[in-house]
DRENDO-1510 file (C-alpha; in Angstrom, 1 decimal, always signed):
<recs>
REC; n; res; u; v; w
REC; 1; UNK; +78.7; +99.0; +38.1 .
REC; 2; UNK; +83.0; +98.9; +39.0 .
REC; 3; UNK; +84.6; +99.8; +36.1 .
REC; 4; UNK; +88.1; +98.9; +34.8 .
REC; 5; UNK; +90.4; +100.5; +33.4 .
REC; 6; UNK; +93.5; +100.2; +31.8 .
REC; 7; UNK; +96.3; +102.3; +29.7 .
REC; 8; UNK; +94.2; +101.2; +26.6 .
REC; 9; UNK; +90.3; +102.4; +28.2 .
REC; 10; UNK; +87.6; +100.6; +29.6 .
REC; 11; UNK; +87.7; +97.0; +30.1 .
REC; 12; UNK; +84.6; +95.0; +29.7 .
REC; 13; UNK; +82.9; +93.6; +32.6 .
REC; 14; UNK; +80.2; +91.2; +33.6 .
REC; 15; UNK; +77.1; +92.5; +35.1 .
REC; 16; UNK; +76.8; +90.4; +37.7 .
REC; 17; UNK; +79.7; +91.8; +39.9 .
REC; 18; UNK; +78.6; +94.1; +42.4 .
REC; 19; UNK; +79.8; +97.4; +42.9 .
REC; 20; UNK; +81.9; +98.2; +45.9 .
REC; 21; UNK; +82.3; +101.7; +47.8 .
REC; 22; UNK; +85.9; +102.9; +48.2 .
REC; 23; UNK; +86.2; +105.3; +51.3 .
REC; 24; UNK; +88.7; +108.1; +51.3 .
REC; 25; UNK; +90.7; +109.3; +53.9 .
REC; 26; UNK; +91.4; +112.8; +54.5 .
REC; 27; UNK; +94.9; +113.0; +57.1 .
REC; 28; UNK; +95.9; +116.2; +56.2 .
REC; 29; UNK; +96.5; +119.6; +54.0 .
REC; 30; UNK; +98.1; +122.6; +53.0 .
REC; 31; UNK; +98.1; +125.4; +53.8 .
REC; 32; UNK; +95.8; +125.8; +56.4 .
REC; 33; UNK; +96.4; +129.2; +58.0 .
REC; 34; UNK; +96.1; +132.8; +56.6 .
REC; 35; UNK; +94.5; +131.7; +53.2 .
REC; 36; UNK; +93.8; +134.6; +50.7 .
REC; 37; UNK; +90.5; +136.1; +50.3 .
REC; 38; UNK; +91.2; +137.1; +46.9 .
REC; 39; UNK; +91.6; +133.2; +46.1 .
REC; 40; UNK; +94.3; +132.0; +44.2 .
REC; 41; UNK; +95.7; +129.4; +46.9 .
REC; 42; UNK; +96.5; +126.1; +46.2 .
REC; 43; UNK; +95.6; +123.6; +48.7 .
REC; 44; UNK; +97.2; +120.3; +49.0 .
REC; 45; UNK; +95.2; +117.9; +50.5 .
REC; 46; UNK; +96.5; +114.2; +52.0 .
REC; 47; UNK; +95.6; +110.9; +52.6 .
REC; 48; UNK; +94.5; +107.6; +50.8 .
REC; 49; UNK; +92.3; +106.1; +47.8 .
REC; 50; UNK; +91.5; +109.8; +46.1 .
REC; 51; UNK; +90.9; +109.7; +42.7 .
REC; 52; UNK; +93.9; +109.4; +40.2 .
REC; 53; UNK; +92.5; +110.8; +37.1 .
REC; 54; UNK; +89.8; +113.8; +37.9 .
REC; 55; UNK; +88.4; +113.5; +34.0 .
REC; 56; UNK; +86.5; +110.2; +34.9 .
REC; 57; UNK; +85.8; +111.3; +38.7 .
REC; 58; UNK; +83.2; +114.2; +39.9 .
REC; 59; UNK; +85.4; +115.8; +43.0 .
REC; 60; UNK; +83.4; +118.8; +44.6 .
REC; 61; UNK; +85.1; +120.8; +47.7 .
REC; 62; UNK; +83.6; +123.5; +49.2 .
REC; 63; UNK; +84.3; +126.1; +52.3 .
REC; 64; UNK; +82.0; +126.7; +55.3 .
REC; 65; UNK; +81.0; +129.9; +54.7 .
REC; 66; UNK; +77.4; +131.6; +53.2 .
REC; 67; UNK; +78.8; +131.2; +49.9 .
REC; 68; UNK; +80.1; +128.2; +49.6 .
REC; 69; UNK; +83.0; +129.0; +48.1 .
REC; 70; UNK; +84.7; +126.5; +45.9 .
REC; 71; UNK; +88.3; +124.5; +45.6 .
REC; 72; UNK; +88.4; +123.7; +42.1 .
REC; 73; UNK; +90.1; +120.3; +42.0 .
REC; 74; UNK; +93.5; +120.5; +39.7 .
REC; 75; UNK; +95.5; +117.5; +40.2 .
REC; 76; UNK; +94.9; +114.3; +41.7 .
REC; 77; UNK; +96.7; +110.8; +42.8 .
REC; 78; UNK; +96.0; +108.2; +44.7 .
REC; 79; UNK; +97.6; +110.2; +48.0 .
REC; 80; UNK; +97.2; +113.8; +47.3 .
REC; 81; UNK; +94.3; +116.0; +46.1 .
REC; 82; UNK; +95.2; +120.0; +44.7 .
REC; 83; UNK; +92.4; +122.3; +44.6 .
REC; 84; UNK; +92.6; +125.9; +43.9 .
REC; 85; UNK; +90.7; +128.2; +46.4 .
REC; 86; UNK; +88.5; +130.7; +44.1 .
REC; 87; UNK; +87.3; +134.7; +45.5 .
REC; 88; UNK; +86.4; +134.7; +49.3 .
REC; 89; UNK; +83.7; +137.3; +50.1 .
REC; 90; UNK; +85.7; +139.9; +52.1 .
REC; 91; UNK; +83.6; +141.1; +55.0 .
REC; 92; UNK; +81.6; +137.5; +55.7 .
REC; 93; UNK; +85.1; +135.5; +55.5 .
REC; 94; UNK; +88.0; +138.0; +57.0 .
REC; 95; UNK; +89.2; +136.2; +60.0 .
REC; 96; UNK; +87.0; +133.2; +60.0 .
REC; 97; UNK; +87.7; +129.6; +60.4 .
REC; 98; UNK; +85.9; +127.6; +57.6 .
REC; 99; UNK; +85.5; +124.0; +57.1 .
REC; 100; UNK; +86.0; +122.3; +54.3 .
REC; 101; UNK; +83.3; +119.8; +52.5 .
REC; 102; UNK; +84.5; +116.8; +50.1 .
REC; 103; UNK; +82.3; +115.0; +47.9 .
REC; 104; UNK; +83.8; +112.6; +45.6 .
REC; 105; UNK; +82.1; +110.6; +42.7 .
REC; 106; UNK; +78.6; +111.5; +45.3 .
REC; 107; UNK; +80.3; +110.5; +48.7 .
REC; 108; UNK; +81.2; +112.8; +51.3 .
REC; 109; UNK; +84.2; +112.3; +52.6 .
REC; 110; UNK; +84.7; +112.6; +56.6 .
REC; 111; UNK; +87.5; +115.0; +57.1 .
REC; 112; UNK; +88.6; +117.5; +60.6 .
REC; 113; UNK; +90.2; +120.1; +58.5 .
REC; 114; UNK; +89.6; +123.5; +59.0 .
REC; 115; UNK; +91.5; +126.6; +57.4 .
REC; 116; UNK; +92.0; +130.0; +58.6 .
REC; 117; UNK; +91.3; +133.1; +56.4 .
REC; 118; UNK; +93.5; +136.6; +56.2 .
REC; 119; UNK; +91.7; +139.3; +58.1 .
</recs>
């Protein structure tokens, strides 16, 4: 069920209103070339209709490599996402081009980004 919410918290809602699927759009980020393997990078991502408050929102992101390593989501608006890249494994990611995998509130969002690790 939609909820509302204002300055003040949730507003109350009827439960015959149907919930609606918001789809974000992904047009850019970041930096996207010679990202750390140590971690430590801070990726801005852009587009429209992210989350603006990441305490009432579950945002995953994830790279393309075998371990899946994670962007922990920092700060978020309506236009801009910042996540912060954590430890690359060294041997499997030096060099490589990963993906990166979005998943907000259980959606994935559709995205062509692709980031390029140090050697």
């Amino acid at each position: 069920m939609p909820q509302l919410v204002s300055n003040l918290g949730i507003i109350p809602n009827a439960a015959s209103l149907t919930p609606s699927t918001v789809t974000c759009v992904v047009s850019s980020a970041v930096p996207v070339e010679n990202l750390n393997l140590l971690g430590g990078d801070n990726i801005t991502i852009s587009g429209q209709f992210f989350p603006n408050n990441l305490e009432t929102h579950t945002v995953s992101l994830k790279f393309s490599d075998a371990q899946a390593t994670e962007c922990v989501p920092q700060v978020s608006s309506t236009s801009t996402l910042v996540c912060l890249t954590n430890k690359f494994d060294k041997v499997a990611s030096g060099g490589a081009t990963l993906t990166l995998s979005i998943i907000i509130n259980g959606q994935t969002i559709s995205n062509s980004l692709s980031f390029g690790m140090r050697s």
